[in-house]
N, C-alpha and C positions, 0 to 999 in steps of 0.2 A: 621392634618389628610389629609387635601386636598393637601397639600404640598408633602406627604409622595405618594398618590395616586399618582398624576402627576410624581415624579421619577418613581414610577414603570410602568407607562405606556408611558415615556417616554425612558424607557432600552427596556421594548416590543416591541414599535416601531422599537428602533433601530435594535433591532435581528431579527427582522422582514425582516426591511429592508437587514438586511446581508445577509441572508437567500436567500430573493429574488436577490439579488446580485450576490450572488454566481451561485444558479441556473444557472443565464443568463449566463455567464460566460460558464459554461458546457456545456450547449445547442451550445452557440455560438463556442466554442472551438470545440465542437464534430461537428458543420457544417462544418467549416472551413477546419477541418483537414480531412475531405474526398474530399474535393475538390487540383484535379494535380495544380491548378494554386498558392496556396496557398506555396507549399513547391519550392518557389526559393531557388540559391544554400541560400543562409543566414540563412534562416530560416533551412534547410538541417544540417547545419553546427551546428547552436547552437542545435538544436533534438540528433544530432551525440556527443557534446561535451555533453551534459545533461546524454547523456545512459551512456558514461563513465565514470561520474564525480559519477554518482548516484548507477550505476548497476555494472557495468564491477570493478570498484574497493572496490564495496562492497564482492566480489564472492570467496573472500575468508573467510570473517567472516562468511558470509553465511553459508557455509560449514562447519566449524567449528561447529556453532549451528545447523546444519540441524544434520551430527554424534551425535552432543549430544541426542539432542532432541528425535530423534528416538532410538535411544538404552536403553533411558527414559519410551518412549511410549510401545516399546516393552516390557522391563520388568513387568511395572506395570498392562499390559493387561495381561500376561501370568499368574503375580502371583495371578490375581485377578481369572481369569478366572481359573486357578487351585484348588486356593481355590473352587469356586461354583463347581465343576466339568463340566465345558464346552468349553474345549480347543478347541475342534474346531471350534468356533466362531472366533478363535486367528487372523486368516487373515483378516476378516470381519469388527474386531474391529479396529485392526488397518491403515485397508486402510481407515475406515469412519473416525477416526479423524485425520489422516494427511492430505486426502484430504479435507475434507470437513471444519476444523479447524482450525489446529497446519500450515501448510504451510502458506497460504494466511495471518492469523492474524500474526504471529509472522515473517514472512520478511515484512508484511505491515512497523511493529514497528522500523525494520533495517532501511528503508529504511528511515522513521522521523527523526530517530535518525542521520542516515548518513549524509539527504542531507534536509529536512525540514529549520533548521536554515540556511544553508550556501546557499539555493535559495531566504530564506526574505533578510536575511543580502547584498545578493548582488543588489538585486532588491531597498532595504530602500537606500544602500547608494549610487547606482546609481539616482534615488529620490533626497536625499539630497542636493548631488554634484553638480546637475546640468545637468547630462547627460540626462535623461529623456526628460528636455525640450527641450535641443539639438537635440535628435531625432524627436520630433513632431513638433521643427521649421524647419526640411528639409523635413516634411510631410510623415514622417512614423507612419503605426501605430502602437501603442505600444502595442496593446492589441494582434494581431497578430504577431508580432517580436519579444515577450517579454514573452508575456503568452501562448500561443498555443504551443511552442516547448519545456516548461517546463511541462504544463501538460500532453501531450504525452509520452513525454519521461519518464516522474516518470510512466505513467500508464504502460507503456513498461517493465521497471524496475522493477516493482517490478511483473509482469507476467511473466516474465523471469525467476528472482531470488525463485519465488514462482516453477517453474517446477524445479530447478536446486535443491533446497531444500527438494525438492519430493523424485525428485531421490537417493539424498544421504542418506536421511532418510530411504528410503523403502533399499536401500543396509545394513543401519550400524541394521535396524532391522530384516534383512534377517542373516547378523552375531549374532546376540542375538541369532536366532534361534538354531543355529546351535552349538554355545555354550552352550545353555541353557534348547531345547527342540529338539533337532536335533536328537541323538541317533545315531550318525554314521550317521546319511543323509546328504547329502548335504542341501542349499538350496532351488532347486527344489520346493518342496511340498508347506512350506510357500507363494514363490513368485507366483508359480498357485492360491493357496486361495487366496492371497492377489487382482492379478488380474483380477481373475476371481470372484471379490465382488464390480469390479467399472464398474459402472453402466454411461450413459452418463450424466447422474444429477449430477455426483459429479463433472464430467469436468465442465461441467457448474455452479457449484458450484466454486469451485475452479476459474473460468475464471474471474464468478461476482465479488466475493472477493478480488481479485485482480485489478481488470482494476476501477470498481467502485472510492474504497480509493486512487487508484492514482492520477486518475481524481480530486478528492477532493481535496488530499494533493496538487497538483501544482495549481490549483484555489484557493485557500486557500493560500498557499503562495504568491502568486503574487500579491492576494487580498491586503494580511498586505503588501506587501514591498513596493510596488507601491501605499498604503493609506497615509504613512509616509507625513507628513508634516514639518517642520521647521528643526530643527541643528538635528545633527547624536544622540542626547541625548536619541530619539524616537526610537532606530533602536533595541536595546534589548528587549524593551516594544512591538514592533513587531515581533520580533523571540518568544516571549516567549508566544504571542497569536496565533502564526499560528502552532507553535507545539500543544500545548491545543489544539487546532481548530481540527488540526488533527485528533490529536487521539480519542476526542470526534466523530469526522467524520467516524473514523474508528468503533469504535464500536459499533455506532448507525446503519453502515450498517451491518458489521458481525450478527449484531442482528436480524435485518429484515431480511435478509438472510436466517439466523438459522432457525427462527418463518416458513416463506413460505419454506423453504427444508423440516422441521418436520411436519409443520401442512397441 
């Protein structure tokens, strides 16, 4: 029993300590990267290679899922809302869950999937390799050179990809409409309800959702790549806890989120 106690308060510890880890990490990331002195060209450079390794070549998946998604969302709010008899809720319903939901969660998930593993993976086996210590024997620091331009950049990414996702969704659900409940209208009427149901809380909804989980996912990344210790055997065992990490990250905020928008 006492054996059994000590493991578990020795995993607490440790998540503990993550936790508090990580935090700092944020905090320290989030100072840094408002200060002009900070973004030499280098660090410019890798932020600039991060947005398009992560964003700019995601933007067409993106799109692809934003179309689906919303002609999704549109449907099933029409036929629901047909059923009850309260169609014109129709725009209301679905500006609240693309903004407030569907956008932010679901490019969060693109963007894990896109670029979550290939930021541990480069990080572990620059680690491994040796490059890492290379850099801190010419007295750079890595936490700034290494970590600061990755998690900017994913929080970039994916607040980007989240408006580009918006857009294409509130368009392919402006077509639902008009195939579906249009009656010879154009889109017009829909896309008025629609924006004239967002409210500046959803922006702000939408912004937290977004910049939060990025912030997370590249401190999180960097956390597992850069933890890596010994031969490259390590470096799977660490892509595979910073996507988890992730997405656990992910929707323990969307959650908190959700709770203080509703409550």
């Amino acid at each position: 029993m006492p054996h059994l106690l000590g493991k578990i308060g020795n995993g607490c510890i440790a998540k503990a300590r993550s936790i508090f880890y990580l935090s700092t990490m944020l905090c320290a990331g989030l100072t840094l990267s408002v200060k002009p002195s900070t973004w030499v060209f280098p660090l410019r450079n890798r932020l600039a290679r991060q947005i398009l390794f992560a964003g700019v070549q995601a933007v067409p998946f993106t799109i692809m899922v934003a179309a689906l998604a919303g002609g999704m969302v549109y449907l099933q709010c029409f036929f629901w809302l047909q059923y009850t008899d309260k169609v014109e809720f129709l725009g209301r319903m679905v500006a609240a869950l693309l903004f407030r939901e569907l956008a932010p969660f679901l490019v969060t998930f693109i963007v894990i999937g896109a670029s979550a593993s290939a930021v541990t993976t480069e990080l572990a086996t620059m680690k491994t390799t040796g490059e890492v210590t290379l850099l801190e024997a010419q007295g750079i620091d890595i936490f700034n050179f290494l970590a600061v331009p990755r998690m900017i950049g994913l929080a970039v990414c994916v607040l980007g990809l989240s408006c580009i996702f918006l857009f294409v969704s509130i368009i392919a659900s402006a077509l639902g409409f008009i195939l579906f409940n249009g009656e010879g209208q154009g889109p017009q009427p829909f896309l008025i309800s629609v924006f004239d149901s967002v409210r500046i809380s959803d922006w702000i909804t939408l912004i937290t959702k977004s910049v939060i989980p990025g912030l997370f996912m590249g401190a999180i990344c960097s956390y597992e790549g850069l933890k890596v210790e010994g031969t490259s055997t390590e470096v799977p065992q660490a892509v595979s806890r910073a996507i988890l990490r992730s997405i656990s990250a992910t929707v323990l905020v969307s959650t908190a989120v959700m709770l203080i928008t509703y409550l």
